[in-house]
PLY file of the C-alpha trace (Angstrom):
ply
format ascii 1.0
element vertex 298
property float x
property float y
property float z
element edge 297
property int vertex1
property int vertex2
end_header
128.29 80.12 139.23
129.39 83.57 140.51
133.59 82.07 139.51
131.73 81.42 136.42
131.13 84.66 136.27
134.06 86.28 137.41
135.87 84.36 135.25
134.21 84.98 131.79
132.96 88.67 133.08
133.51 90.06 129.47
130.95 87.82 127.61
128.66 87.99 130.67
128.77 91.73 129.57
128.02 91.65 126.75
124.56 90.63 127.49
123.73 93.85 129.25
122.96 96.18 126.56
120.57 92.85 125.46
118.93 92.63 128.76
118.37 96.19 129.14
116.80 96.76 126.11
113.95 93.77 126.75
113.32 94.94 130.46
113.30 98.57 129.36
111.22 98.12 126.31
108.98 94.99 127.28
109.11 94.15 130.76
108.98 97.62 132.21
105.89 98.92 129.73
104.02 95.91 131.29
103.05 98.01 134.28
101.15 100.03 132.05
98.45 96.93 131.07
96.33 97.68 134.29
94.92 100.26 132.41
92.78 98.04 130.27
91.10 97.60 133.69
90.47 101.15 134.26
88.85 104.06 133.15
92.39 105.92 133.02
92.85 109.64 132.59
96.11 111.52 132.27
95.46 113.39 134.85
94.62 110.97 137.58
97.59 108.78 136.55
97.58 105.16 136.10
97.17 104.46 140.02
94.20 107.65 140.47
92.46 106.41 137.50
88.87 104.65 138.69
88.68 101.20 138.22
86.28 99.22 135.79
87.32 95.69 135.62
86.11 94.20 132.12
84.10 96.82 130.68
86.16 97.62 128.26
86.43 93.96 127.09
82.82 93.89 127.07
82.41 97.38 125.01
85.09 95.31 122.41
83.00 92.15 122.06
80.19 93.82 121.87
81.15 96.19 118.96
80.34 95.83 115.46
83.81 96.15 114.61
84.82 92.68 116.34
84.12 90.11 114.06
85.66 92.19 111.25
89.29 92.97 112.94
89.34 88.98 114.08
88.66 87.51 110.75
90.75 90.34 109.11
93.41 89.30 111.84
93.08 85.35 111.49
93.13 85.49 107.60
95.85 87.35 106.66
97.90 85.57 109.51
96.70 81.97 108.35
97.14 83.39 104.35
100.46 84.47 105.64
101.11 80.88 107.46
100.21 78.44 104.84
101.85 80.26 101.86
104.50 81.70 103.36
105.94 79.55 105.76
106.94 76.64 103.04
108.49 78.90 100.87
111.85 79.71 102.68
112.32 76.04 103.22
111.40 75.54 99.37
114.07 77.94 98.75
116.64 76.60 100.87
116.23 73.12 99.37
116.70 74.21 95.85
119.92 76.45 97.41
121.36 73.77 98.75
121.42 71.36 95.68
122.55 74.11 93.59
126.41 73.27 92.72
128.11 76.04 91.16
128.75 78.54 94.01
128.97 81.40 92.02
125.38 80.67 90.76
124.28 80.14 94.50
125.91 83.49 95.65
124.06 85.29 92.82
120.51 83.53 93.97
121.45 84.17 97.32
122.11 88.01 97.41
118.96 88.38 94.72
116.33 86.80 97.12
118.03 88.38 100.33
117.92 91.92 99.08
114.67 93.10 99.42
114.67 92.18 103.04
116.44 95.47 103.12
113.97 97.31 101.87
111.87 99.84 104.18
108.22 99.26 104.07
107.67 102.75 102.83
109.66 101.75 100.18
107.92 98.36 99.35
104.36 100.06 99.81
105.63 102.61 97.23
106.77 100.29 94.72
102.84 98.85 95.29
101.57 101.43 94.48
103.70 102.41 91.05
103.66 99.13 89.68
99.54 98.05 90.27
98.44 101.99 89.24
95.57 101.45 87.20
97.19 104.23 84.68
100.57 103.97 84.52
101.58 100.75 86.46
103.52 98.39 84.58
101.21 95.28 85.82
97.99 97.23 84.14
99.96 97.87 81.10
100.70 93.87 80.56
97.33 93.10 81.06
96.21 95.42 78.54
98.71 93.67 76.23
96.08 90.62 76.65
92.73 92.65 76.45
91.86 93.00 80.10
90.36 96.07 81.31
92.84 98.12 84.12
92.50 96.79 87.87
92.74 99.23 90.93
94.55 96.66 92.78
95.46 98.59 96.01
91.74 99.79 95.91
89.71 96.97 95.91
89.56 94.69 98.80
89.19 91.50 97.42
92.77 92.08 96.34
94.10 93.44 99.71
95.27 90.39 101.48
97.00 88.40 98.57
98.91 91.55 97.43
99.82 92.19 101.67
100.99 88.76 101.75
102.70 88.25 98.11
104.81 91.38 98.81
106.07 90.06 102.36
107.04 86.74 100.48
109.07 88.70 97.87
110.32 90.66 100.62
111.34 87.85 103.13
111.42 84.62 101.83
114.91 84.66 100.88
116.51 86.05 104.56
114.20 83.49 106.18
115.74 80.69 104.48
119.28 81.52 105.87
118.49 79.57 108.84
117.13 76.42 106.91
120.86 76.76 105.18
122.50 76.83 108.15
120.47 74.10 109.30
120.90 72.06 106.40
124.89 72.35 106.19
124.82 70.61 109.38
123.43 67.56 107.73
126.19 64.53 107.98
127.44 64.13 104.33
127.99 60.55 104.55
124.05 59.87 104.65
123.79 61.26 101.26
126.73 58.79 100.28
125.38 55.97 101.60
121.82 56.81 100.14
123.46 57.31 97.08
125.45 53.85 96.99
121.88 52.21 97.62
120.56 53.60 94.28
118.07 57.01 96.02
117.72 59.82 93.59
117.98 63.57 94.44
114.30 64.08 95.46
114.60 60.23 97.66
117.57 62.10 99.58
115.67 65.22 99.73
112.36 64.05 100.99
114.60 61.21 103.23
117.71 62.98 104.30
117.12 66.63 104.20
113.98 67.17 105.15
114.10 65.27 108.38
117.40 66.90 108.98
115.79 70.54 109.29
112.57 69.12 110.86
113.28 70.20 114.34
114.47 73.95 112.64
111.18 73.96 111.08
108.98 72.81 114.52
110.72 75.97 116.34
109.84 78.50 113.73
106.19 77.27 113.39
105.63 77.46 116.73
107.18 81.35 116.93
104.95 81.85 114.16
102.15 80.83 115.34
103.04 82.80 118.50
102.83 85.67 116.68
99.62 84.70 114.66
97.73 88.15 115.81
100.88 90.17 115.08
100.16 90.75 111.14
102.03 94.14 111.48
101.08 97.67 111.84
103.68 99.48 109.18
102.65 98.01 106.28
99.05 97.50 106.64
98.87 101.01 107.61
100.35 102.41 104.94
98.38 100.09 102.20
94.96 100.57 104.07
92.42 103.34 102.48
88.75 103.81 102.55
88.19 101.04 99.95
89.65 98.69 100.97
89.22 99.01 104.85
86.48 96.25 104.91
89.52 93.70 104.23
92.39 95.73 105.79
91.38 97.03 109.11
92.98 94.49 111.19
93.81 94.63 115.86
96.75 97.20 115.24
95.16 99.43 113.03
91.95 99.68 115.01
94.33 100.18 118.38
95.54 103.26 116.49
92.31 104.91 115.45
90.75 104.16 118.85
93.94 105.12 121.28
96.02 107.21 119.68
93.83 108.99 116.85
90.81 109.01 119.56
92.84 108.84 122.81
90.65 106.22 124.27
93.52 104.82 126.12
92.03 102.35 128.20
89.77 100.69 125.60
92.61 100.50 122.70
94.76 99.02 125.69
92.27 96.27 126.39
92.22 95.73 122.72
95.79 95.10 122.68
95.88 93.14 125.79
93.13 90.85 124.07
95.23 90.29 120.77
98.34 89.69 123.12
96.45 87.24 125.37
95.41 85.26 122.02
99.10 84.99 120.88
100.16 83.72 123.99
97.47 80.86 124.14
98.41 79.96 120.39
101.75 79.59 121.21
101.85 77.41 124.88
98.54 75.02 122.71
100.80 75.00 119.34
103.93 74.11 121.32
102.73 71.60 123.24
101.23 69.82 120.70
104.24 69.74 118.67
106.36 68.13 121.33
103.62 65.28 122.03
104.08 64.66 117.65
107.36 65.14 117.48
109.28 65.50 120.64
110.67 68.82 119.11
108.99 72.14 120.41
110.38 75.88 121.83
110.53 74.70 125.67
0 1
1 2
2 3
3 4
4 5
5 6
6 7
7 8
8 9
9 10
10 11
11 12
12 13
13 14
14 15
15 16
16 17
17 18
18 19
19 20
20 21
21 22
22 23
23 24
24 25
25 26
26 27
27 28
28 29
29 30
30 31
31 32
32 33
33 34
34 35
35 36
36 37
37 38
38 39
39 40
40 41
41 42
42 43
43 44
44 45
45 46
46 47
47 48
48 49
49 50
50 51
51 52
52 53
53 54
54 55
55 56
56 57
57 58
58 59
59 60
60 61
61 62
62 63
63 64
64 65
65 66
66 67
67 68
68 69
69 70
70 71
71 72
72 73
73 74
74 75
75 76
76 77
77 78
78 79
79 80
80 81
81 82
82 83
83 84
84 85
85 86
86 87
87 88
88 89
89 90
90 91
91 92
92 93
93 94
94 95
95 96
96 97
97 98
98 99
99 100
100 101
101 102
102 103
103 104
104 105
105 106
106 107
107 108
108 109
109 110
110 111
111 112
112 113
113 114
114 115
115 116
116 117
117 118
118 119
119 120
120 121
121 122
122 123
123 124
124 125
125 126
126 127
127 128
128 129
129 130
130 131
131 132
132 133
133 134
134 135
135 136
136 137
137 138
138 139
139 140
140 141
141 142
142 143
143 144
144 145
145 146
146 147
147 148
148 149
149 150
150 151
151 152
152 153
153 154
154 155
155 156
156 157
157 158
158 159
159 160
160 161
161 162
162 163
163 164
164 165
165 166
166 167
167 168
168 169
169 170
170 171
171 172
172 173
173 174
174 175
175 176
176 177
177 178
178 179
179 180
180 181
181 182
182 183
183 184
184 185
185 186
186 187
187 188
188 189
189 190
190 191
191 192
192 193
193 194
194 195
195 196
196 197
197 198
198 199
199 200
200 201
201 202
202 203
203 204
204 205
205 206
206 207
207 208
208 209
209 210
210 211
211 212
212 213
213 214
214 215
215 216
216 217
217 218
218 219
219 220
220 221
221 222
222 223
223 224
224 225
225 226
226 227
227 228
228 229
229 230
230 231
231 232
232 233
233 234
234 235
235 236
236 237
237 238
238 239
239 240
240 241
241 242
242 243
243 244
244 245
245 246
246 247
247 248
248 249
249 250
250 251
251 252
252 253
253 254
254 255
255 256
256 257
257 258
258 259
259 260
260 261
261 262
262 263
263 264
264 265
265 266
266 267
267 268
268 269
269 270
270 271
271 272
272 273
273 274
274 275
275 276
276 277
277 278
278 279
279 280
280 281
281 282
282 283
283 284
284 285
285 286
286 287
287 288
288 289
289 290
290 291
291 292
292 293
293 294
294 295
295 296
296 297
């Protein structure tokens, strides 16, 4: 291994700057969990700090604000899941039966574009388009009669516009992979189905869909890996007053409660709970998926 290394030293390289970056920024900030345990003050340090064990688990569970930040959590993440996940491979299938490239190109750079967006940008664009004065979604529904909605107000509306937007937004970069994944597809299957009389839907359903299946097994399971993870940017910045019954989600709360209220230890144990969560989604998700399919992340 080490001539291995010696030999091919350059691309060995170039995974420093890689490896640093994940022990710097996620292995190293790891050392800082134990204070979910403790009753930590900045003056103590993490070491002086007393310790408390699970009381600040127990102060979670036992707060009114539990069962609201879990189902918040769980439904926009599942909402996210089920709509959003068949999408990019929706759009990748229509992509890749599309013949005329310079029609594809133009699809291609329209859908991937607003993945470039920031989320300020997207929130702002929210908020223009659904005002309940001068948005233009208010002023087509007075076309037909129906009285102005205060979309980013109510929160019956707060989850389908948080996860419609992030569809819009990502749908078409997350469907790159599905290309890639579908151009590796062996040409003379669709041949051969074709000689034996299959339609384009037969070879889709028969050919191409079991030809990204294994692509689509990895990125469920990283999804549902990150299941707890429904972002902090963008709920942030669409959350209010009105509509915090729907909107206050894990990441929002750890905000208000450690940074906003600098209850450290308690907004850690939060985090360390929605963390802990993710990570038995993904090892139950995973597994299951390679006893169905034989396909899963490791």
């Amino acid at each position: 291994m080490l001539k291995r290394v010696a030999r091919h030293w350059e691309l060995y390289l170039l995974l420093v700057p890689v490896l640093a970056f994940f022990i710097i920024f996620h292995y190293w900030p790891m050392y800082g969990v134990q204070i979910a345990f403790k009753n930590f003050s900045p003056l103590k340090g993490i070491m002086g700090s007393d310790w408390v064990g699970l009381y600040h688990f127990e102060r979670f569970f036992d707060s009114f604000f539990f069962s609201r930040l879990f189902w918040n959590t769980i439904g926009i993440s599942v909402y996210e899941l089920l709509v959003g996940f068949p999408i990019p491979i929706i759009l990748a299938l229509m992509i890749n039966e599309v013949r005329s490239s310079r029609f594809k190109k133009v699809v291609q750079t329209v859908t991937y574009a607003p993945h470039f967006l920031s989320t300020v940008v997207l929130v702002g664009m929210l908020v223009t388009f659904l005002s309940p004065t001068s948005g233009v979604i208010n002023h087509i529904l007075a076309l037909f009669g129906i009285e102005p909605v205060s979309f980013m107000t109510e929160a019956s509306w707060f989850k389908t516009l948080f996860v419609s937007s992030s569809i819009w937004q990502n749908a078409g970069w997350s469907s790159i992979i599905y290309i890639a994944a579908l151009t590796n597809i062996d040409p003379q299957m669709h041949e051969a189905a074709m000689i034996d009389g299959a339609g384009r839907m037969k070879r889709i359903w028969h050919i191409n869909i079991p030809g990204i299946m294994p692509t689509m097994i990895i990125l469920f399971v990283l999804n549902i890996g990150s299941l707890m993870n429904v972002g902090f940017e963008k709920i942030f910045l669409m959350q209010n007053d009105l509509n915090m019954e729907a909107s206050d989600v894990f990441a929002t709360y750890v905000y208000r409660s450690g940074v906003l209220g600098a209850q450290y230890s308690f907004a850690s144990a939060v985090g360390l709970f929605n963390s802990l969560v993710n990570v038995v989604l993904l090892f139950t998700v995973n597994r299951a998926a390679k006893r169905i399919s034989g396909s899963g992340l490791f």
